[in-house]
N, C-alpha and C positions, 0 to 999 in steps of 0.2 A: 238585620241591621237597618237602621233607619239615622239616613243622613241627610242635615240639612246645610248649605254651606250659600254662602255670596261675598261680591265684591264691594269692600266700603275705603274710605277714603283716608289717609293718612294722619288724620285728626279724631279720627271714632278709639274710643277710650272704654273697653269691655272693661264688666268689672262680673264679681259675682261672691254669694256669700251672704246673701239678703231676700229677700222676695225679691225674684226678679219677674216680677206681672209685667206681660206684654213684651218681655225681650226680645220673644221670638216676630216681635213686627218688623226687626230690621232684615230679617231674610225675605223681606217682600221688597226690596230694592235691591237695584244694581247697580253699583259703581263702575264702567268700564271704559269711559271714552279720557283720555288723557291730552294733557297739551305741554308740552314741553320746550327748550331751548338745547345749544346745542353748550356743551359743559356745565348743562345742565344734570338733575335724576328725577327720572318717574318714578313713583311709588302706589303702592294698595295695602289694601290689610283683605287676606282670604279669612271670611270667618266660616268656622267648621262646628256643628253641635250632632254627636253621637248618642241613641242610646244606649250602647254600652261604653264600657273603658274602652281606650286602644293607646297606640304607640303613633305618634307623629313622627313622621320620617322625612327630613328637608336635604336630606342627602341621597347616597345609592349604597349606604355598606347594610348588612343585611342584620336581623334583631329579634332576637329568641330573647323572653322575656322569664325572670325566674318568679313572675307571678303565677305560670301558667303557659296555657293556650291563647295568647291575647292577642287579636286584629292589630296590622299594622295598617297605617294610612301615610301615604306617599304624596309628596305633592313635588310637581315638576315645571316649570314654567321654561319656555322656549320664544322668541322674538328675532328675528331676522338677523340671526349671529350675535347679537350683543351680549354684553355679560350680565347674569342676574344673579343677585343675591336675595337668599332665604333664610329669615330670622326668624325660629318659634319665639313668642312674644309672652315674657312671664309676666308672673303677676307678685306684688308687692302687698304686706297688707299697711292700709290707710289707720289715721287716728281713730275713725269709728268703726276698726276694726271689719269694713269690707274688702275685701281684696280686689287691687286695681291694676290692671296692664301699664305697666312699664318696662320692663324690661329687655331688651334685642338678645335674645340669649346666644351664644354662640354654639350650644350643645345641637349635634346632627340628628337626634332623635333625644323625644322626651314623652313622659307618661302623662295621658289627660284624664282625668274623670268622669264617668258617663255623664249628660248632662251641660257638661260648663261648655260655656262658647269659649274656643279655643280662637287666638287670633294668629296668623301669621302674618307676618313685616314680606312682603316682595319689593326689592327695590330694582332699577335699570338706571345705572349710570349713561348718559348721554354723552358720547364722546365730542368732543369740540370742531373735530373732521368729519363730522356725520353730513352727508347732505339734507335739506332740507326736505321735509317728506312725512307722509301719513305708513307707521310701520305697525303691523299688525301681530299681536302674538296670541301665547295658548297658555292657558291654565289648566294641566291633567292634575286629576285626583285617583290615585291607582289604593284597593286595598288586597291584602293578602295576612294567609295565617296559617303559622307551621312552614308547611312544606308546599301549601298549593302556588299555582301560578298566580300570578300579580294581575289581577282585576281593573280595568279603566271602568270607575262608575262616572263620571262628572267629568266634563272640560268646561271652561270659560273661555271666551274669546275677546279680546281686548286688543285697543290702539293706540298708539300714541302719535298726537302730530306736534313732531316738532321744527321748529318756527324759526326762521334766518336770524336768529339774536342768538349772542353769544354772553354767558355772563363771565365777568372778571375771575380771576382763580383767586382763592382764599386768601392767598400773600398781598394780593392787588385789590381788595379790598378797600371801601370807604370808610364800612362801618368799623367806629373803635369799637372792638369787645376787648374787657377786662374781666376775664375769669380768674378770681385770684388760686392760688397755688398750695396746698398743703403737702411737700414731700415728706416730712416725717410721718403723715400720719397715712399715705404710699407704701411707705419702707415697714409701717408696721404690719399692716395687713395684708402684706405679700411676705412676709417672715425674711424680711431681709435686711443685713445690715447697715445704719444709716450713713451715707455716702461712699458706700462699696461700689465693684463694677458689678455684683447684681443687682443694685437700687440703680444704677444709673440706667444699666439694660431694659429692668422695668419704667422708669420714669419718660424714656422714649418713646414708649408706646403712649403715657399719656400726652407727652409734648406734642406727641402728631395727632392725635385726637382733637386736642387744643389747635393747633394749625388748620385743620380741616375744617374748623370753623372762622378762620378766618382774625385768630386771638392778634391779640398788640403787644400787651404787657406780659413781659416778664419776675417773678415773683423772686426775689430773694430777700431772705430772713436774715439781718443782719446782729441781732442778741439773743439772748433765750426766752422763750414762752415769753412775745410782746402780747398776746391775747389770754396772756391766764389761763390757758390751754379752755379760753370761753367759760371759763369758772365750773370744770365739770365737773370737781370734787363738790360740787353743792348735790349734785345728783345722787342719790341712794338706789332709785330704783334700778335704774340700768345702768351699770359704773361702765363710763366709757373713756379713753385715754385719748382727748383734742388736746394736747402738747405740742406746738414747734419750734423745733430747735435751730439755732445759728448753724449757716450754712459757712462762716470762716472760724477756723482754729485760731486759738491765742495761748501763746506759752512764758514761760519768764524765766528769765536764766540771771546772773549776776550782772549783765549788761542792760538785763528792762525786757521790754515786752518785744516779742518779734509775731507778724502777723502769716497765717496762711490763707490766703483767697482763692485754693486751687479749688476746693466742691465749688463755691458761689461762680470762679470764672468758667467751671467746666458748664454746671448748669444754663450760663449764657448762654458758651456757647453751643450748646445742645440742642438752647430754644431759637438762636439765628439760624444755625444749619436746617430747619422747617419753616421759617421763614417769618417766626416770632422774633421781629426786630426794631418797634417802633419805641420801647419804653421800658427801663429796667426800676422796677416799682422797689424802691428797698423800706421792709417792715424794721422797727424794734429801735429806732431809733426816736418817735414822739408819739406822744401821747399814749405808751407803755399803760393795760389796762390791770391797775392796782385793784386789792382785795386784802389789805390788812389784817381785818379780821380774822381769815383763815392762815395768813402768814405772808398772805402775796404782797410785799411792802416794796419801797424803792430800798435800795442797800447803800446809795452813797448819799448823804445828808447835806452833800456840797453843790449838788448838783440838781436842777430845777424837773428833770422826769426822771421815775423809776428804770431806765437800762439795767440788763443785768449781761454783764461779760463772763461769762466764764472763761478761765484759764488754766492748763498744767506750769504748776511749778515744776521747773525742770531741778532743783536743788533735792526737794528733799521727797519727788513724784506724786505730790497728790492734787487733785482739784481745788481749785479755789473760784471767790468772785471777785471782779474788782470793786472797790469799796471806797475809791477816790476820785473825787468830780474832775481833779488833774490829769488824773489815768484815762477816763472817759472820755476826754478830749481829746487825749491823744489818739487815743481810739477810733472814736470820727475823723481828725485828719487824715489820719492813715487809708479809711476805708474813700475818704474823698481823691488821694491822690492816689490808691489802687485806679478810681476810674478815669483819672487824670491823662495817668500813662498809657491809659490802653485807648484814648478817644473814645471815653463811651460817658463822659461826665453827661453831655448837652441831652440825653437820651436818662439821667438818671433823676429821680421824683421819692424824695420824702415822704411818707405818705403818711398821714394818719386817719385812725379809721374810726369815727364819731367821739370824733371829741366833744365835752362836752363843758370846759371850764375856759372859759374864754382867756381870763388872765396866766392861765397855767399854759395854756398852748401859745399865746405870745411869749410870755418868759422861755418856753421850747426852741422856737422859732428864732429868736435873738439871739439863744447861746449858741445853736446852729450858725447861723448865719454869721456870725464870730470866727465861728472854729474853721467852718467849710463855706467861704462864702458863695462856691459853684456851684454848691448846692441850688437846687429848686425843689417846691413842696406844691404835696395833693394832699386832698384832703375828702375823704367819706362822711359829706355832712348831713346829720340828721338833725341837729337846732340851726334852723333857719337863717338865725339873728348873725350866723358866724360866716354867712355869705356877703354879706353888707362891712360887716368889720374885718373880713380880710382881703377884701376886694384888689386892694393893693400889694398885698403879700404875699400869695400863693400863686399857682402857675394854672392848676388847672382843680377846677370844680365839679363834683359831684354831687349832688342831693339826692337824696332821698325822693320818689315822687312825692310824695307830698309837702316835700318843702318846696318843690319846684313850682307846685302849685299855688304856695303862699307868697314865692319871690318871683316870678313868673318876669314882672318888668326888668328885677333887677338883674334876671339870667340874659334878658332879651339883650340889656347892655352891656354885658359882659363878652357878651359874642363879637372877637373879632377885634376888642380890644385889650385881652391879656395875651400871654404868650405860650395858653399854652391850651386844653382843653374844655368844654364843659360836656359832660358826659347824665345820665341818674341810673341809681339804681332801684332795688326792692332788697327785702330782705326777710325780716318776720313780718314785715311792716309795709306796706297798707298789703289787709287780704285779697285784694282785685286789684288788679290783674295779676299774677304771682307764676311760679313755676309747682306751687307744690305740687304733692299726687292726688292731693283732691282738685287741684283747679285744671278746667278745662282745658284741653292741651290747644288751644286757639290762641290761650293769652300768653303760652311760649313764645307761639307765633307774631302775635301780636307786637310784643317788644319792638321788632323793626320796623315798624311799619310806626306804631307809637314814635318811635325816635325821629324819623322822616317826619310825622304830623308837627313835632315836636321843635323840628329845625335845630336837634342837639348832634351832638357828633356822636356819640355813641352810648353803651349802656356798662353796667359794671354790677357782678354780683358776687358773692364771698364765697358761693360754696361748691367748687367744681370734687372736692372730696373728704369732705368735712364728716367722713362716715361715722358714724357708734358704732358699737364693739361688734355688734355682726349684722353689719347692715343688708346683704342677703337675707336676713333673717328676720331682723326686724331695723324697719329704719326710723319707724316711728321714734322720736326722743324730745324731751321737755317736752311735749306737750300741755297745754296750749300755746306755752311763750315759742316754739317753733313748732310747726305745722310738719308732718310729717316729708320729706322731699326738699325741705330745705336748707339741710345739710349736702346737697347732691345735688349732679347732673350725670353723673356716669354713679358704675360700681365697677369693686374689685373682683376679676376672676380666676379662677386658679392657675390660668397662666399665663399671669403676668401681665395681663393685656386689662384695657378697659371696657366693662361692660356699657355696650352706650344705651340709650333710652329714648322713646319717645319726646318726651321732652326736648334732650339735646338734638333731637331729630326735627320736631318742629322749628327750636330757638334760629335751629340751621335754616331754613326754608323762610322764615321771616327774616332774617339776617338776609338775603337772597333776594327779598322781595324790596328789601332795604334799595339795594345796590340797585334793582331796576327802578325803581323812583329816579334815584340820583340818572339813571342815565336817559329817565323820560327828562327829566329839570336842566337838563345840560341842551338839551335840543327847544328848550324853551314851549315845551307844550303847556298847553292849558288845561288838560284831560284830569289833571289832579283833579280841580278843585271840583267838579263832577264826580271823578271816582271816590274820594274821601267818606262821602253820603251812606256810600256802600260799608263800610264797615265803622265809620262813626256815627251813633247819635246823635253827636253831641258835640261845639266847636269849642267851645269852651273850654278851657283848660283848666282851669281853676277848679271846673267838674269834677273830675280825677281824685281830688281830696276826698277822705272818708264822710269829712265833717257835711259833704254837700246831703248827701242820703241817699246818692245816687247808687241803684243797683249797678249789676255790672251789664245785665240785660237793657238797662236805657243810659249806657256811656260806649258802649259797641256791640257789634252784632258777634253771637255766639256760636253762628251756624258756619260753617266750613265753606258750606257753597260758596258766601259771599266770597273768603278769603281765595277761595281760588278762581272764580269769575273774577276780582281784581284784578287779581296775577295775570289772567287770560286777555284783561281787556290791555292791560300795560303793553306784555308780545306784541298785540295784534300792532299797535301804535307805535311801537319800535320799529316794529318789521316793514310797516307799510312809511315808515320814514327813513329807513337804509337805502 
């Protein structure tokens, strides 16, 4: 057996499945000295490459293999009592069909192929009562097979020093993150039924996943399929079911409609109890995304957007929709003084998500503001031109990067005097900086630090579970109109929990890096505007758009050092100003 293994950095992105010439260069470095804060986490990735098969073991129960006689490899890390976690690190395959590290798997042991650079995730949560202090630990490599004794080939040694700065906990948070919410399409891939207490059992594992980064919004569905469940019946090659459904019942008896808001209030409050309380984002009420053609039409002729209500007729038990622009109104009042009564209106946001006909989302917006006038509206803008014309109207703004790039003055004005936020996001759209699984897991990172260069409040992107039909399997979907990964930031696992990702593990750590900006800016340093150099090119903003030509190599740096020399240089300037 011949093994080659070392220590790389929380941003190195194994892949394999291609000529991989020259991979074996990265096992000529070491990654081992760390710096850290206190609530804060250290991380590494141990890479490991076998000439034969074996068994990866990040646990201690023991593994007879029904392959055979197959080599187990153990890996153990130890650090001054702290708690560590050990994630085998799967892999995904990409649109051009390589296979890419993403995955944090939660399995204790798992089967690798002679040859592949196997990555493992080590992470060390930083307790917030640590004392300040340089803490040293150990990385054993033990193998064994059969029945023999367990072999230490390889240790690592590594430090961490971590630095009298404390960061915010994820509820106390600056940065807005707005991950929006898919629960039906939760409930289907965990075979459960939709608003039962096993969907809600499940759905908390996701709400604290979402917490733990720090989330704002809250997502509730207010009609049926407001997204044309993404129009995924156009798709033949891999028929995948993006349907979501309203999160309130409506029924009709000989008195008229009576409403149920108990899934959407339980949801609330699911996501308050974690500490997701800044904003209850309610979808399916504008700019509903029609498809005719296929059937997807609006259903009341009275009324200025497609809504689609469904209801049980309690007369004679069958489903129905509502079909009367009267009935839909009443509809929205009702859902307006649901949050009326409960004190949660001032926190609730209409939202629409790229709209794209100017006259039809004012006509939206009017009838709204008629019906519910406490209402307030967001809006997910991808045509620029609806920044400028709704300046007045809406409460809090989103672009697109690259319309941020084209309205840049008029966001700069909007700062501070609307009431409510201005955020951007990505989506299929612009390819750099992005989260998918081919882009560099830097430009996860990046986001926060972009948002900070940015002077916006926060970031917002659509797909925290937006999976196809087996996305373990394959998550690749539309391709090229979506890039593989951008349906997702987690995946579903069998029990019930979310699989997190690299990705969500970077997004996390610049989100992080976010929050120490804000608290060098608060002490009035000047060290920014020197450290920016370090991972921008480029000051420009306008840069950022496609149209400039700009790589992604000459609008920020790609290399990981920079981003964690940043991080290192912000500590050191905190700590030496406590």
């Amino acid at each position: 057996m011949t093994l080659k293994s070392t220590l790389v950095d929380e941003s190195y992105k194994a892949s394999y499945g291609v000529d991989a010439y020259g991979e074996d260069l990265i096992f000529e470095k070491i990654f081992n000295k760390f710096i850290a804060c206190r609530g804060d986490w250290s991380v590494f990735q141990l890479l490991l490459k076998l000439d034969e098969d074996f068994y990866l073991n990040v646990g201690k129960r023991p593994n007879f293999s029904p392959k055979g006689p197959i080599r187990n490899v153990r890996i153990e890390c130890v650090i001054s009592n702290l708690e560590t976690r050990i994630y085998p690190i799967g892999f995904i395959e990409d649109d051009d069909r390589v296979y890419k590290a993403d995955l944090l798997l939660n399995d204790e042991v798992i089967f690798v192929e002679k040859g592949k650079i196997q990555p493992v995730w080590i992470e060390i949560p930083i307790p917030r009562d640590i004392p300040p202090g340089d803490y040293k630990g150990k990385i054993r490599i033990y193998t064994q097979c059969m029945f023999e004794d367990e072999e230490l080939i390889k240790d690592f040694d590594f430090s961490i020093l971590v630095k009298d700065v404390e960061l915010p906990k994820p509820k106390d948070f600056k940065f807005y993150l707005d991950l929006w919410q898919h629960p039906s399409n939760i409930a289907r891939k965990h075979e459960v039924w939709l608003w039962s207490e096993e969907h809600f059992k499940v759905l908390e594992n996701y709400v604290k996943s979402l917490s733990e980064l720090g989330q704002k919004a809250i997502t509730i569905i207010a009609s049926e399929i407001p997204w044309s469940g993404q129009r995924c019946y156009r798709v033949k090659n891999y028929p995948s079911d993006l349907f979501e459904y309203s999160m309130i019942r409506v029924e009709k008896d000989e008195s008229g409609y009576h409403y149920d808001f108990s899934p959407a209030e339980r949801y609330i409050n699911l996501c308050m109890k974690y500490g997701i309380d800044k904003e209850i984002e309610v979808f399916g009420l504008t700019n509903i995304w029609l498809d005719p053609e296929y059937g997807y039409g609006a259903l009341a002729d009275d009324y200025p957007d497609g809504i689609r209500i469904r209801y049980y007729d309690r007369i004679d038990g069958s489903f129905k929709y509502i079909r009367s622009g009267e009935d839909i109104k009443a509809y929205i009042k009702a859902l307006e003084q649901f949050f009326i009564k409960r004190n949660l209106i001032d926190r609730v946001r209409i939202v629409a998500d790229e709209p794209g006909d100017i006259e039809r989302y004012r006509r939206s917006l009017d009838t709204i503001r008629e019906i519910a006038p406490n209402f307030k509206f967001k809006s997910a803008i991808n045509h620029p031109e609806f920044i400028e014309e709704f300046k007045d109207r809406i409460s809090d703004f989103v672009p697109v990067l690259p319309g941020v790039c084209e309205k840049w003055d008029i966001l700069k004005g909007l700062k501070g005097k609307i009431d409510g936020r201005v955020l951007w996001y990505v989506c299929c759209w612009p390819p750099y900086p992005n989260t998918f699984i081919s882009s560099p897991l830097v430009e996860s990172r990046l986001i926060g630090i972009l948002t900070a260069f940015l002077e916006l409040d926060g970031f917002l992107r659509w797909n925290y579970t937006v999976w196809p039909e087996n996305p373990r399997e394959r998550i690749s979907y539309r391709f090229p109109y979506w890039k593989a990964g951008d349906t997702n930031f987690v995946y579903p696992a069998k029990d019930g929990r979310p699989i997190l990702t690299l990705r969500y593990k970077n997004l996390k750590r610049g989100i992080e890096d976010y929050e120490l900006i804000m608290m060098l800016k608060e002490r009035n340093d000047n060290l920014l505007e020197t450290l920016w150099d370090k991972i921008f090119k480029i000051r420009d903003v306008r840069a950022f758009h496609p149209s400039s030509g700009k790589s992604p190599n000459e609008l920020y740096s790609l290399d990981s050092r920079d981003y964690y020399e940043f991080r290192v240089s912000i500590l050191n300037a905190l700590e030496e100003r406590t």
